[in-house]
C-alpha positions as CSV (number, residue, x, y, z in Angstrom):
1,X,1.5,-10.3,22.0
2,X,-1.2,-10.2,24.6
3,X,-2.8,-12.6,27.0
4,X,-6.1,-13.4,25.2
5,X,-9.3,-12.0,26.3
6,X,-12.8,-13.6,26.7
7,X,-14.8,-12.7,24.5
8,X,-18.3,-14.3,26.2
9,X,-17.6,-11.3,28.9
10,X,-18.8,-8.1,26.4
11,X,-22.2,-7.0,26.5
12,X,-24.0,-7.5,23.1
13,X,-24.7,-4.3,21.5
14,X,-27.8,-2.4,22.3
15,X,-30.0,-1.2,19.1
16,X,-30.5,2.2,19.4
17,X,-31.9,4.3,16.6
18,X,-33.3,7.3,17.8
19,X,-31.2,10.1,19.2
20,X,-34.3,11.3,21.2
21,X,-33.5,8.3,23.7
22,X,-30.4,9.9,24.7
23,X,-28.4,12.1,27.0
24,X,-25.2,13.0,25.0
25,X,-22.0,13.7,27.7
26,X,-20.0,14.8,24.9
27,X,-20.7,16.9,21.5
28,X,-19.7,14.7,18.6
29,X,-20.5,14.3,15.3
30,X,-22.2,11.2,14.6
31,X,-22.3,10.1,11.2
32,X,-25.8,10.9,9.4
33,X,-26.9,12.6,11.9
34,X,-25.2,15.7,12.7
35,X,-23.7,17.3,15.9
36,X,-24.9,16.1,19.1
37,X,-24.6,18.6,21.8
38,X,-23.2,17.6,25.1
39,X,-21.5,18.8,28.6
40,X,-18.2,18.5,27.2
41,X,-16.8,19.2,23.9
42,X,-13.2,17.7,23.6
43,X,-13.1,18.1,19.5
44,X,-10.4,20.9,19.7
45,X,-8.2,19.4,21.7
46,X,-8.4,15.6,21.3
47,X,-4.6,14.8,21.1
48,X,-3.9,16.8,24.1
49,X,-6.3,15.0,26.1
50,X,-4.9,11.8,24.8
51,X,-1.3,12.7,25.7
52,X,-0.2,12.9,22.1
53,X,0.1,9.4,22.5
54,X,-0.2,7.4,18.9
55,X,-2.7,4.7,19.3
56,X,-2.3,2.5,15.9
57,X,-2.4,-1.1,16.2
58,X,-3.0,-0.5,20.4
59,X,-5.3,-2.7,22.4
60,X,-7.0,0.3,24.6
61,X,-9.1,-0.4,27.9
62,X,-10.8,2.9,28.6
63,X,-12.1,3.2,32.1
64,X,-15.8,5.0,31.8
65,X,-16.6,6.1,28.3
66,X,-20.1,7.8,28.7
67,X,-21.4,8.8,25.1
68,X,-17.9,7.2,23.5
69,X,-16.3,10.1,22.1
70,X,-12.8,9.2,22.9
71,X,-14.0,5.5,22.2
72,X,-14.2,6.6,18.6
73,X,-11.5,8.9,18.6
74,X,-9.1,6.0,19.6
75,X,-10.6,3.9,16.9
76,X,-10.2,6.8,14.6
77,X,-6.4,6.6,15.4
78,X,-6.2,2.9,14.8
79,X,-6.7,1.4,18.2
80,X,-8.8,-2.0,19.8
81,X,-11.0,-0.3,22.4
82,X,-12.6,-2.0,25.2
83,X,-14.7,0.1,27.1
84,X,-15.6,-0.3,30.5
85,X,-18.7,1.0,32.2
86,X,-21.3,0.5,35.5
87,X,-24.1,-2.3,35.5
88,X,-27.3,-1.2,36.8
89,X,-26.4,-2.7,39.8
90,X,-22.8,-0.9,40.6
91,X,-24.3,2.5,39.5
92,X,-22.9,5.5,40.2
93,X,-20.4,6.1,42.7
94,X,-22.8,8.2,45.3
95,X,-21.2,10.2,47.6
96,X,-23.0,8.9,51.0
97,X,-25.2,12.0,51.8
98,X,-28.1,10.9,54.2
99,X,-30.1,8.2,52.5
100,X,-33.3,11.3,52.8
101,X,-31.0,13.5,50.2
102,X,-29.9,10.9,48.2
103,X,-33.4,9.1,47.5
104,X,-34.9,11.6,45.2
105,X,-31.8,11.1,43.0
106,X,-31.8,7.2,42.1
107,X,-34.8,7.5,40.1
108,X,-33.3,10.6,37.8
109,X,-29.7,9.2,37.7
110,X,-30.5,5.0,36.8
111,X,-32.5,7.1,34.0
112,X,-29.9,9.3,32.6
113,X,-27.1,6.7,33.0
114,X,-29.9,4.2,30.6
115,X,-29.5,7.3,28.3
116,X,-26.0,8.0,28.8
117,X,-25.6,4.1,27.2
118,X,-27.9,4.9,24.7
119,X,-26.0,7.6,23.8
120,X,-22.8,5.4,23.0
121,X,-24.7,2.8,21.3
122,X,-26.3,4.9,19.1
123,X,-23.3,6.3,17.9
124,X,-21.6,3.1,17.7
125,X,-23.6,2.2,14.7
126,X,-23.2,5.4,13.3
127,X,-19.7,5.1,13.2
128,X,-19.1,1.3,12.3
129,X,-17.2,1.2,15.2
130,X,-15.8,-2.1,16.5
131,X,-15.3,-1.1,19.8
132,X,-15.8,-3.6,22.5
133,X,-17.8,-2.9,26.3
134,X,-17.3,-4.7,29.3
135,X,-20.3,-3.9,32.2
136,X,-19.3,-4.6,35.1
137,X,-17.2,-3.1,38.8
138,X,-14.6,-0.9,38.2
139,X,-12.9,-1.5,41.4
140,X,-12.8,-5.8,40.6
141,X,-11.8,-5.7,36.8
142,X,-11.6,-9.5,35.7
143,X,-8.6,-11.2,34.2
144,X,-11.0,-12.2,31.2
145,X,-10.5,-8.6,30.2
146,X,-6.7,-9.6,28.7
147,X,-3.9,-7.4,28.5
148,X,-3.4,-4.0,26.8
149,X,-1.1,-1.9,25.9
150,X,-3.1,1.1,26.8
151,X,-5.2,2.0,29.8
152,X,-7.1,5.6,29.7
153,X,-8.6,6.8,32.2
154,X,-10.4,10.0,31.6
155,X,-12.0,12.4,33.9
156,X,-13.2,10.1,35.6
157,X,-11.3,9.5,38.8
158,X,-12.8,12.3,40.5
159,X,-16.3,10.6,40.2
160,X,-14.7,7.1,41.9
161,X,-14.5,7.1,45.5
162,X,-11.1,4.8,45.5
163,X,-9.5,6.4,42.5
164,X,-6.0,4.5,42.9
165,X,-7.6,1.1,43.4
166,X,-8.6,1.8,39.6
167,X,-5.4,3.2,38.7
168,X,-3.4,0.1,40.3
169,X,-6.0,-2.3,38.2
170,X,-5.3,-0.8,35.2
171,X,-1.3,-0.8,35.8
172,X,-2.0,-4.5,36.2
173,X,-3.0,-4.7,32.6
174,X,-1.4,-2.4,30.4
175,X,2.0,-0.5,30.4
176,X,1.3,2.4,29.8
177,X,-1.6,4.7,31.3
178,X,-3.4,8.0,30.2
179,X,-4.7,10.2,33.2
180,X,-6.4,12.9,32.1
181,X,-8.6,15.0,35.0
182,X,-9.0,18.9,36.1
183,X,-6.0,20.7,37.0
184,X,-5.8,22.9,40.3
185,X,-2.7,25.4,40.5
186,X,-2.9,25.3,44.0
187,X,-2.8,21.7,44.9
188,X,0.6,22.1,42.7
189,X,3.7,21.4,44.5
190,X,2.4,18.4,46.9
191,X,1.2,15.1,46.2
192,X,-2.1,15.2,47.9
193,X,-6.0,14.8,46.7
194,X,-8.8,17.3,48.0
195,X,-12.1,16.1,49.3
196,X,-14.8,18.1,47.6
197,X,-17.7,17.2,49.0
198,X,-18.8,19.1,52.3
199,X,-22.1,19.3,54.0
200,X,-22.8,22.5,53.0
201,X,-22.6,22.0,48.7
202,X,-24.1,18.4,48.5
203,X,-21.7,17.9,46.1
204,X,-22.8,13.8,45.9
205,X,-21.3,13.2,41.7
206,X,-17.8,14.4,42.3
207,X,-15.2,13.2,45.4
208,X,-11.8,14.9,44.2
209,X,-9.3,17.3,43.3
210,X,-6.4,15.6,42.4
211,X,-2.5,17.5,42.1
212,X,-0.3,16.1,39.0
213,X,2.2,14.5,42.0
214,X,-0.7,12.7,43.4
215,X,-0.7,10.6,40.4
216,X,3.0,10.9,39.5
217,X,3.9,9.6,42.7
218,X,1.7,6.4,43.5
219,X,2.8,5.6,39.4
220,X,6.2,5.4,40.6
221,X,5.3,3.3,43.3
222,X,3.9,0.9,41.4
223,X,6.8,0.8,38.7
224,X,6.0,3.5,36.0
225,X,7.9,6.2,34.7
226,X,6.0,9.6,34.1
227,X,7.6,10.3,30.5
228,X,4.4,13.5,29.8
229,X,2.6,15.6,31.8
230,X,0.9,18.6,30.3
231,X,-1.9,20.5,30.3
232,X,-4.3,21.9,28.2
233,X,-8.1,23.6,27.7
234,X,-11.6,21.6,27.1
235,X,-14.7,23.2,27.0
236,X,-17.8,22.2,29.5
237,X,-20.8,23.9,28.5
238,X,-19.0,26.3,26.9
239,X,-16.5,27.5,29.4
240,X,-12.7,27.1,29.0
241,X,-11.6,24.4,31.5
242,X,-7.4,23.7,32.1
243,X,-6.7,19.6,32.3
244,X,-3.9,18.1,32.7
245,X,-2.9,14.8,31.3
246,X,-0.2,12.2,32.7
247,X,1.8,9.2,30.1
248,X,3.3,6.9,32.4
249,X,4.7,3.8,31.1
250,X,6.2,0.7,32.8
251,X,9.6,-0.5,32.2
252,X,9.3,-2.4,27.9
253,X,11.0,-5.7,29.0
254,X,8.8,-5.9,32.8
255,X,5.8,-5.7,30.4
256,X,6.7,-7.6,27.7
257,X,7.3,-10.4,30.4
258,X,4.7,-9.5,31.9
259,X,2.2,-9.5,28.5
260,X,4.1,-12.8,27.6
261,X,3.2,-14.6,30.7
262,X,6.4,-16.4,31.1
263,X,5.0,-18.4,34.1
264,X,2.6,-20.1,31.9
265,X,5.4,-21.2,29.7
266,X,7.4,-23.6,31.2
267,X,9.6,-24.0,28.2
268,X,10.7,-20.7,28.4
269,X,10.9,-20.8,32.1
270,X,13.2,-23.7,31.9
271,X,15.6,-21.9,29.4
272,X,16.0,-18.6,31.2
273,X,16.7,-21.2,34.6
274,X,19.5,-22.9,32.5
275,X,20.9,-19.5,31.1
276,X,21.3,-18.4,34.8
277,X,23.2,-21.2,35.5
278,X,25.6,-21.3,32.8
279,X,26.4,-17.6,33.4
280,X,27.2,-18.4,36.9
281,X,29.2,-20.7,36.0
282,X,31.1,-18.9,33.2
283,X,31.8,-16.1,35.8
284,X,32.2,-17.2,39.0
285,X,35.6,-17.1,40.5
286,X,36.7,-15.3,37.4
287,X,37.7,-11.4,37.6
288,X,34.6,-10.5,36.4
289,X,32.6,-11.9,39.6
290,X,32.4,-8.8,41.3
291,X,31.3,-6.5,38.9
292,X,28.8,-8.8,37.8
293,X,27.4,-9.0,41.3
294,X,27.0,-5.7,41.3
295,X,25.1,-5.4,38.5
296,X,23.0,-8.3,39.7
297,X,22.2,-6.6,42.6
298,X,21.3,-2.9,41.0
299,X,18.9,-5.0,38.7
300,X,17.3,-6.7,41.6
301,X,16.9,-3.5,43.4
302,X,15.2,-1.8,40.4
């Protein structure tokens, strides 16, 4: 059961009928049309990507879907997909070059990220899909949203310049997140993120490189348990890349409260309060007191 989401909040979808008006991120096939060519090509390796994690009859929220590859995949497999992606307005991410450097790339970029939606409306039609997409900040995703049972977030927490301020919104919302971005052997060992931008490369699309424990770590933090972390290869314009992939989940009763909202139900609020007390009451001064404050107190550590 999941909060319930408002549906006044997704963007109508945007007619778009001729390939020619877009910039593909990913090679897919869209149906009646053939293979569109892009950067990546994931088709090999889907599941991998995905954590092998089975996605029938799962409310998805997938951070940054650029042409919707893994949109339709998930549908493919059976899952509710809302899709979140930048306004106009938010934009992209810009690593803050001097204003001079950056200028000559607002133009170019606000055009290719039009055509970068285009791209995932177009094949939206083509595959029938009933995918949902919220426009909007990444960084302040809005309770309207719902809950879900799945968050993904693929390769795209190297492009955000406050990657766990993401990953801590979508731990707010579903219990159990995908984190799929580049691995780097030699970041292995330590959990720690690289700044890849320097004055020298003008690197201004790209902030980090991330280790597995950077990832594994803050999940723990915030209450998850790491239960797959592998890697694999993708493709980017042809040349073998190695990804890895985290599945964290949060503990099944925290989120089924949690999905539940058991503060907005006072009735079942008001049974659990009476349940404590009659426990107490059964077990207080009895042998059993002890052992049960033990267990009381390992629970409320946890």
């Amino acid at each position: 059961m999941q909060v319930a989401s408002n549906e006044e909040i997704f963007a109508a979808p945007l007619k778009v009928e001729d390939p020619a008006e877009c910039d593909f991120y990913h090679t897919m096939e869209v149906p009646g049309h053939g293979i569109m060519t892009g950067h990546w090509d994931l088709r090999g390796a889907v599941d991998d990507y995905l954590g092998k994690v089975a996605f029938a009859g799962q409310r998805v929220l997938e951070i940054g879907p650029a042409s919707g590859f893994l949109t339709f995949e998930m549908g493919k497999r059976g899952a509710e997909v809302v899709s979140v992606e930048v306004t106009a307005e938010h934009g992209w991410d810009f690593v803050p070059y001097p204003a001079k450097k950056l200028e000559e790339l607002f133009g170019p970029r606000a055009k290719h990220i039009e055509r970068l939606k285009n791209s995932y409306w177009f094949s939206h039609a083509a595959h029938q899909s009933k995918a949902k997409v919220y426009y909007g900040d990444v960084y302040n995703l809005p309770a309207t949203l719902g809950q879900f049972d799945i968050a993904v977030m693929g390769s795209v927490l190297l492009h955000c310049r406050d990657p766990l301020r993401i990953v801590e919104q979508c731990g707010k919302m579903a219990r159990l997140l995908i984190i799929t971005d580049i691995f780097h052997p030699d970041l292995e060992g330590t959990p720690v993120c690289r700044l890849l931008p320097a004055p020298q490369n003008f690197i201004w699309h790209t902030w980090w490189q991330f280790s597995t424990q950077f990832f594994t770590q803050f999940l723990a933090v915030m209450g998850f348990t790491t239960t797959s972390n592998l890697t694999h290869q993708q493709y980017y314009l042809g040349k073998a890349n190695t990804l890895f992939t985290i599945v964290a989940q949060r503990s099944v009763l925290k989120a089924k409260w949690r999905m539940l909202g058991a503060s907005r139900f006072p009735v079942i609020a008001l049974w659990r309060s009476n349940m404590k007390k009659l426990l107490r009451q059964m077990i207080v001064g009895t042998s059993l007191e002890p052992l049960a404050r033990k267990v009381h107190a390992a629970f409320t550590h946890e």
